[in-house]
VMD Tcl script that builds the backbone (N, CA, C; Angstrom):
set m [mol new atoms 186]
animate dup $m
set s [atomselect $m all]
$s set {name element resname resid chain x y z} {
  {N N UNK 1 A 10.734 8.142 -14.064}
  {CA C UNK 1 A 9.754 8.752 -13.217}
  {C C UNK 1 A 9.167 7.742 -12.234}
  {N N UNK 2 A 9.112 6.275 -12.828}
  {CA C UNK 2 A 8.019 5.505 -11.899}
  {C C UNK 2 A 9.245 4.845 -10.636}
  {N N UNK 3 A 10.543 5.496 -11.042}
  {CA C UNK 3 A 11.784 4.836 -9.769}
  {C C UNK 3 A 11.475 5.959 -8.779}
  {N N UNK 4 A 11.330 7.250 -9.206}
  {CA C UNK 4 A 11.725 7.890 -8.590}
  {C C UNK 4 A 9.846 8.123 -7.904}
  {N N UNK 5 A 8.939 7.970 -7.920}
  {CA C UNK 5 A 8.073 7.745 -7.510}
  {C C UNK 5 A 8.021 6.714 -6.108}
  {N N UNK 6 A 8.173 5.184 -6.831}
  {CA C UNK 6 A 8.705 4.477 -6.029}
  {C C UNK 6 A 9.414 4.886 -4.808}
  {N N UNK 7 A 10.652 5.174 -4.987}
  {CA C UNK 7 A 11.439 5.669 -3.844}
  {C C UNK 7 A 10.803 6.831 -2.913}
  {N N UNK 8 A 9.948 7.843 -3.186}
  {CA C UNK 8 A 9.379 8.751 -2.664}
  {C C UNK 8 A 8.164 7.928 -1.821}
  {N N UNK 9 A 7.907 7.122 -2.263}
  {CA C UNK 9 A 6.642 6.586 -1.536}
  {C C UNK 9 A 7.333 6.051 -0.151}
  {N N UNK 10 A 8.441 4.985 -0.676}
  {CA C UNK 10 A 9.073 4.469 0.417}
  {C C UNK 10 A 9.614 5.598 1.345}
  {N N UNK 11 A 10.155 6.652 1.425}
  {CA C UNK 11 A 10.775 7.375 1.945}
  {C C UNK 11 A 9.829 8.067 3.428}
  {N N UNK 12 A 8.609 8.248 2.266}
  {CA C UNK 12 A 7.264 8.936 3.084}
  {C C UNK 12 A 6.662 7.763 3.915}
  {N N UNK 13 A 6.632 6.298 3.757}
  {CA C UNK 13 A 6.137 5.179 4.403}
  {C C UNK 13 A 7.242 5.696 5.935}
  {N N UNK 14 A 8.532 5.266 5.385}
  {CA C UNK 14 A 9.721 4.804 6.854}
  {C C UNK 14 A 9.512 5.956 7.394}
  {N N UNK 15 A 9.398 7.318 7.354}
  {CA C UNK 15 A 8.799 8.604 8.056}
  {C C UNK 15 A 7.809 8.340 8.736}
  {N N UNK 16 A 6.251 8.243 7.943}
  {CA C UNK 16 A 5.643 7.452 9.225}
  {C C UNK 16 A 5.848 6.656 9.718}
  {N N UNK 17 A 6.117 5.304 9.763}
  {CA C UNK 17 A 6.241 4.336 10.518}
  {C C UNK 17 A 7.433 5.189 11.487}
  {N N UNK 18 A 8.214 5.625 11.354}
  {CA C UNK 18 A 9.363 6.097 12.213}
  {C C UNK 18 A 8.385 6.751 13.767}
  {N N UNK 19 A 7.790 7.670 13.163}
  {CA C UNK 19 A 6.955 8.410 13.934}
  {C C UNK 19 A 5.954 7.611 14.594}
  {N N UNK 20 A 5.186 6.179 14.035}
  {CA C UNK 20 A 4.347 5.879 14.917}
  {C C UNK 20 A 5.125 5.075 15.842}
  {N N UNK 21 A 6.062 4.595 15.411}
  {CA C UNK 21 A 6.997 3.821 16.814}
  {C C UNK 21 A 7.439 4.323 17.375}
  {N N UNK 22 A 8.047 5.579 17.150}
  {CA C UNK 22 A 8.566 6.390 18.471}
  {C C UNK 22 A 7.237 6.910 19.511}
  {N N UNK 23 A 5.899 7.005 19.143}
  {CA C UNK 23 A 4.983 7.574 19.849}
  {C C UNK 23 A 4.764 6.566 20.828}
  {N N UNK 24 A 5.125 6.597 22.130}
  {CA C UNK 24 A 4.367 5.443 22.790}
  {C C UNK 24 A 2.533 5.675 23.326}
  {N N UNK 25 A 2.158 5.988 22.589}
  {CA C UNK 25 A 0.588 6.343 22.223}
  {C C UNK 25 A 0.217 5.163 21.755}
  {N N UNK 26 A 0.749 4.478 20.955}
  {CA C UNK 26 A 0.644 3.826 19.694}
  {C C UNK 26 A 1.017 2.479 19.823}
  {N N UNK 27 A 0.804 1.412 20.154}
  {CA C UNK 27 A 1.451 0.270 20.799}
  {C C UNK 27 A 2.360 -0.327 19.591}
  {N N UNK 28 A 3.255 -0.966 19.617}
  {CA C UNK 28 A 3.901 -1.648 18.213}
  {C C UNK 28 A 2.650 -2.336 17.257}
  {N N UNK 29 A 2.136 -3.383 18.213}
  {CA C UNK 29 A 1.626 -4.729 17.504}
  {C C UNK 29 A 0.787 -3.886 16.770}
  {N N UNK 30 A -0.294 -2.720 17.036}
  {CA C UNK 30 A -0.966 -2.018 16.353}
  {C C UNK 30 A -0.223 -1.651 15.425}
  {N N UNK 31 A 0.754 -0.973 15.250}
  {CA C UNK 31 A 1.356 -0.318 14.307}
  {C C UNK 31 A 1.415 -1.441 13.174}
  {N N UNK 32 A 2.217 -2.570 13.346}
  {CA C UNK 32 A 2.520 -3.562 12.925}
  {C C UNK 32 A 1.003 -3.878 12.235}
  {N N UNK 33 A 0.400 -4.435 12.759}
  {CA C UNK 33 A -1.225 -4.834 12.583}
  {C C UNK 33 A -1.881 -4.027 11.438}
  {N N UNK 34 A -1.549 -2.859 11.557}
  {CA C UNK 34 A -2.264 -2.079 10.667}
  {C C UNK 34 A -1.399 -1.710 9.763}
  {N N UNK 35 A 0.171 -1.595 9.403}
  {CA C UNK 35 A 0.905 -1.748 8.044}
  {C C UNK 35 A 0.607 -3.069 7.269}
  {N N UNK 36 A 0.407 -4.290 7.845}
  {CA C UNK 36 A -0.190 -5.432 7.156}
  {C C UNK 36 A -0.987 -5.634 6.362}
  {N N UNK 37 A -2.557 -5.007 7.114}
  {CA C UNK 37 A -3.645 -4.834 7.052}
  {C C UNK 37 A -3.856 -3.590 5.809}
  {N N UNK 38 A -2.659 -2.994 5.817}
  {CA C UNK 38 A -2.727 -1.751 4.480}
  {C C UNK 38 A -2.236 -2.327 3.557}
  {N N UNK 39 A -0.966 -2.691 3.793}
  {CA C UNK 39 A -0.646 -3.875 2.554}
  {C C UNK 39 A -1.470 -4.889 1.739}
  {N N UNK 40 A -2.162 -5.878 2.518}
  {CA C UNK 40 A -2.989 -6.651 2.168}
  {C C UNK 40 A -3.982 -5.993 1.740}
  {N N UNK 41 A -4.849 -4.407 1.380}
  {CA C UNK 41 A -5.489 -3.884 1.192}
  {C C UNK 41 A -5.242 -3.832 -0.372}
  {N N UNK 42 A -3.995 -3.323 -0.094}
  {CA C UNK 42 A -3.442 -2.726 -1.447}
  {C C UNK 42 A -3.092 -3.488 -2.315}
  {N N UNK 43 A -2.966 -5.060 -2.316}
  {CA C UNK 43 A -2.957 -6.402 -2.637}
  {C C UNK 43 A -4.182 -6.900 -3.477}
  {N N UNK 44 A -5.166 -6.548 -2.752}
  {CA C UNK 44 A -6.400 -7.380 -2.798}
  {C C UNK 44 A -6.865 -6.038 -3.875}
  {N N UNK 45 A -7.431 -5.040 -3.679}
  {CA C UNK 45 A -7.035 -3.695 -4.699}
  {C C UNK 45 A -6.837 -4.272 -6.045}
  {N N UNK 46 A -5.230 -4.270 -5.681}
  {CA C UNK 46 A -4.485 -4.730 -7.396}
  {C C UNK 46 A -5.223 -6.102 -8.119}
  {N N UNK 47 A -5.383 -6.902 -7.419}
  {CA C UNK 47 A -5.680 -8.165 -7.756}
  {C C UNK 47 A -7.033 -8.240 -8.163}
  {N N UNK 48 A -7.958 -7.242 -7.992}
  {CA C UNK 48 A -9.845 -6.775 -8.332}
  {C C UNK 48 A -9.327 -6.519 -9.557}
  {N N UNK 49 A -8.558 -5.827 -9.414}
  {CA C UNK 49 A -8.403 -4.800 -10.980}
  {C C UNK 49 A -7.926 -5.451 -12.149}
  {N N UNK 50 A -6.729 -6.287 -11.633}
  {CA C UNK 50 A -6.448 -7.582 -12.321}
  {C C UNK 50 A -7.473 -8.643 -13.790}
  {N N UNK 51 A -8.268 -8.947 -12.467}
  {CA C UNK 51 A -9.430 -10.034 -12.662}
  {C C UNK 51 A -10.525 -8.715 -13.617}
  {N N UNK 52 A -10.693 -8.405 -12.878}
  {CA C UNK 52 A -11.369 -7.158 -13.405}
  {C C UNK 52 A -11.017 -6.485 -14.598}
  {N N UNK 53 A -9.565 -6.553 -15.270}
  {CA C UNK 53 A -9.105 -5.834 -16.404}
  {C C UNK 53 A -9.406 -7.622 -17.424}
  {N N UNK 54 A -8.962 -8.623 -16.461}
  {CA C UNK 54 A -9.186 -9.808 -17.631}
  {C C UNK 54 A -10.882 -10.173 -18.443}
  {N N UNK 55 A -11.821 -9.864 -17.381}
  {CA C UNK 55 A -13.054 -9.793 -17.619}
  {C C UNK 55 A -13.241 -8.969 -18.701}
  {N N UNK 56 A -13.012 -8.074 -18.711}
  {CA C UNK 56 A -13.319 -6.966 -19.436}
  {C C UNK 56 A -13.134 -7.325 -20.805}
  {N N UNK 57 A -14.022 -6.477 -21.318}
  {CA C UNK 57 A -13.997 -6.341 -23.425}
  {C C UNK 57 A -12.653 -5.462 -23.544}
  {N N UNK 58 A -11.718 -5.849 -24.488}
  {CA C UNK 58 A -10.457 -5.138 -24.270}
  {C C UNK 58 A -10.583 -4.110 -25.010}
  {N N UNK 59 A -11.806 -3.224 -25.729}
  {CA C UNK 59 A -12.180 -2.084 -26.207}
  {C C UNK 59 A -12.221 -0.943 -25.052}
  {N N UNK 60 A -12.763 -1.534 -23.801}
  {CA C UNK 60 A -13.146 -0.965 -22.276}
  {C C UNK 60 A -11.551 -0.870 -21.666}
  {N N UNK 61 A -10.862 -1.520 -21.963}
  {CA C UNK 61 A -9.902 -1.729 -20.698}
  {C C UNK 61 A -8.945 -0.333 -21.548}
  {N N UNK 62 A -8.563 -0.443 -22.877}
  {CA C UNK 62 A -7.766 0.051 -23.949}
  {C C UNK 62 A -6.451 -0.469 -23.806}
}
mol reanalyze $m
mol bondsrecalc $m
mol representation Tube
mol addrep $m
């Protein structure tokens, strides 16, 4: 389940991105700029939760 999750996410990412580069609305570097900027979001995210699950009383975390 968590491959086939995986792959669905990616599938739905290259769809948008497909779509914001073809829009010339949308400049690249922005596009670019802001897949980074989501990444590194989603990075920093995992890595709270991380620190955040090590802190923790491991009764809380389960």
């Amino acid at each position: 389940m968590a491959l086939l999750t995986f792959a669905v996410t990616n599938v739905d990412d290259l769809l948008l991105l497909s779509l914001l580069f073809s829009n010339p609305r949308y400049p690249v570097r922005s596009v670019v700029v802001g897949q980074c900027l989501g990444v590194a979001f989603l990075v920093g995210v995992s890595l709270f939760g991380l620190v955040l699950g090590k802190l923790a009383q491991p009764q809380w975390v389960g």
